[in-house]
C-alpha positions in Angstrom: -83.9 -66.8 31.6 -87.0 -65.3 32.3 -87.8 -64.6 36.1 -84.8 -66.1 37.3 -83.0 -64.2 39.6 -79.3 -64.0 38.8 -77.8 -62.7 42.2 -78.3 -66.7 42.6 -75.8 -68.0 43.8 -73.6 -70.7 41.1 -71.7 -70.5 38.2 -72.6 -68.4 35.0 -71.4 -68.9 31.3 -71.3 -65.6 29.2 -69.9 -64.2 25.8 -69.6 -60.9 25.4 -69.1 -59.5 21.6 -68.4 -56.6 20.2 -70.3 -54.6 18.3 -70.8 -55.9 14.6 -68.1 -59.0 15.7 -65.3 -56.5 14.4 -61.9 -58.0 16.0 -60.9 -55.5 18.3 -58.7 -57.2 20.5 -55.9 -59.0 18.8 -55.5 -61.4 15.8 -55.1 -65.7 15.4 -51.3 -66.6 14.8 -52.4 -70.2 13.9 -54.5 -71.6 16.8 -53.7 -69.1 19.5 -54.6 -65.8 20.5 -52.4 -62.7 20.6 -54.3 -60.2 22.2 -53.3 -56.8 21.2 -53.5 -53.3 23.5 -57.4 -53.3 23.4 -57.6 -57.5 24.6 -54.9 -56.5 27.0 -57.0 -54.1 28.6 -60.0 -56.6 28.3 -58.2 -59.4 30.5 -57.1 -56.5 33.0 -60.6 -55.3 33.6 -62.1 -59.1 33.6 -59.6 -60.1 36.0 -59.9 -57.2 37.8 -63.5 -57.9 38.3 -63.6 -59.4 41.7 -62.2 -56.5 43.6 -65.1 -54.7 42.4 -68.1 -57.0 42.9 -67.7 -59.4 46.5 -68.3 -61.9 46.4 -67.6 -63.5 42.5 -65.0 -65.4 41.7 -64.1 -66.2 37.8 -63.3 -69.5 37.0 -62.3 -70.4 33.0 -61.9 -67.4 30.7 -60.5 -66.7 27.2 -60.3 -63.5 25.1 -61.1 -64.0 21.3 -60.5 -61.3 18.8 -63.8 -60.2 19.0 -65.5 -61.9 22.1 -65.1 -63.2 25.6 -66.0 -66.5 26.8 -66.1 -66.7 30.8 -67.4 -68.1 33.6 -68.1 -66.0 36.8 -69.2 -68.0 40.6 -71.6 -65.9 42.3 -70.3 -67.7 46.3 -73.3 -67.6 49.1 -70.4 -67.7 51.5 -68.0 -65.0 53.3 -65.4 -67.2 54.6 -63.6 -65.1 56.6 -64.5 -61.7 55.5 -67.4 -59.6 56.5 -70.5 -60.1 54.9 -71.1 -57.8 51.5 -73.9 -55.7 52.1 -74.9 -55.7 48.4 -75.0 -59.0 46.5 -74.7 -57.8 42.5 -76.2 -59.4 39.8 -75.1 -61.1 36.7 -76.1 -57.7 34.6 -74.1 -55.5 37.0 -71.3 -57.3 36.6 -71.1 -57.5 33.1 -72.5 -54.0 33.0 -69.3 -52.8 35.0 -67.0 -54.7 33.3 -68.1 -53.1 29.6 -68.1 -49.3 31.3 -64.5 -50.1 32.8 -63.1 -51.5 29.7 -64.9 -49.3 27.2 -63.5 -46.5 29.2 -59.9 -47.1 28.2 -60.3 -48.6 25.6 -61.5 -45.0 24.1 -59.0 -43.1 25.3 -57.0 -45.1 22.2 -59.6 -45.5 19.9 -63.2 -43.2 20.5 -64.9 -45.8 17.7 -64.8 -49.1 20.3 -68.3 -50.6 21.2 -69.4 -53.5 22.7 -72.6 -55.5 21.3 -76.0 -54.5 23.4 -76.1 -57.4 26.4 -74.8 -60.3 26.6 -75.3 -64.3 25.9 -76.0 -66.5 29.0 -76.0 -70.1 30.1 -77.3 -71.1 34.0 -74.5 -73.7 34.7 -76.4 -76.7 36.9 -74.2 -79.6 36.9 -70.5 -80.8 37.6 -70.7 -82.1 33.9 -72.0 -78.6 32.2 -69.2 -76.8 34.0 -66.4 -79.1 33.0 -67.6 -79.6 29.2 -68.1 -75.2 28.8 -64.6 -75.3 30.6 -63.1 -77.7 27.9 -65.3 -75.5 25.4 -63.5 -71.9 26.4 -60.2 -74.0 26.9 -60.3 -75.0 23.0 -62.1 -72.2 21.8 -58.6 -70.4 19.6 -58.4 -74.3 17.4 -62.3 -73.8 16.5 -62.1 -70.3 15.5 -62.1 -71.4 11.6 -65.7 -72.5 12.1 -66.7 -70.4 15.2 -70.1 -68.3 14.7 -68.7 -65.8 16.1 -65.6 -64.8 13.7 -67.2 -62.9 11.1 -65.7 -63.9 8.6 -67.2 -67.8 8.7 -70.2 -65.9 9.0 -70.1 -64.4 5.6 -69.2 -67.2 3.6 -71.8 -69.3 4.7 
């Protein structure tokens, strides 16, 4: 959204694709998932991402054959840790994530790219974050008609 700062604290929703929606990270067996070497290294760098960048936290995630659905908390709060002395931004994050991902992912396969940026949604309400939880939660049974599986794309 333009102007708004997103080292604001709240939640975030974001998909991530990859480059040209090619299925990188594992194939549907019916309506589930099964991530393949490339998703597996996906999910570690995602849920790796909070031990880089204090203070998120990620809530609902799910790794599609070619996309990721999450949600990442940016917290105001320390608890009972010190105080970071940089706050990162939505960007950095998801910046850090591709770069850390990508890395590996290369080592197996030089071809990998991720799409240029990312989609967004500002979460503002109790309601929004449960219904794009229940969204990512049934993402695998909508894949048939999901824009991003390339091949409903080109039938349409």
């Amino acid at each position: 959204m333009k102007g708004f700062d997103y080292k604001t604290p709240g939640y975030y929703y974001i998909t991530i694709c990859t480059k040209d929606r090619k299925e990188w990270f594992g194939k549907m067996d019916g309506r589930k998932v099964v991530l393949n070497s490339f998703g597996t290294i996906v999910e570690k760098h995602w849920v790796d991402l909070p031990h880089h960048y204090v203070p998120i936290e990620l809530d609902e995630y799910i790794i599609m054959p070619n996309h990721l659905h999450g949600i990442i908390k940016i917290n105001v709060g320390n608890g009972l840790k010190p105080f970071p002395t940089h706050i990162y931004s939505l960007s950095e994050v998801i910046r850090g994530f591709k770069t850390f991902s990508s890395k590996e992912i290369r080592i197996l396969n030089q071809n990998f790219r991720w799409q240029k940026s990312f989609y967004d949604n500002i979460i503002r309400t109790e309601y929004s974050l449960q219904k794009i939880r229940e969204y990512i939660r049934w993402n695998p049974l909508k894949w048939d008609i999901d824009p991003e599986n390339k091949e409903v794309t080109v039938s349409r």
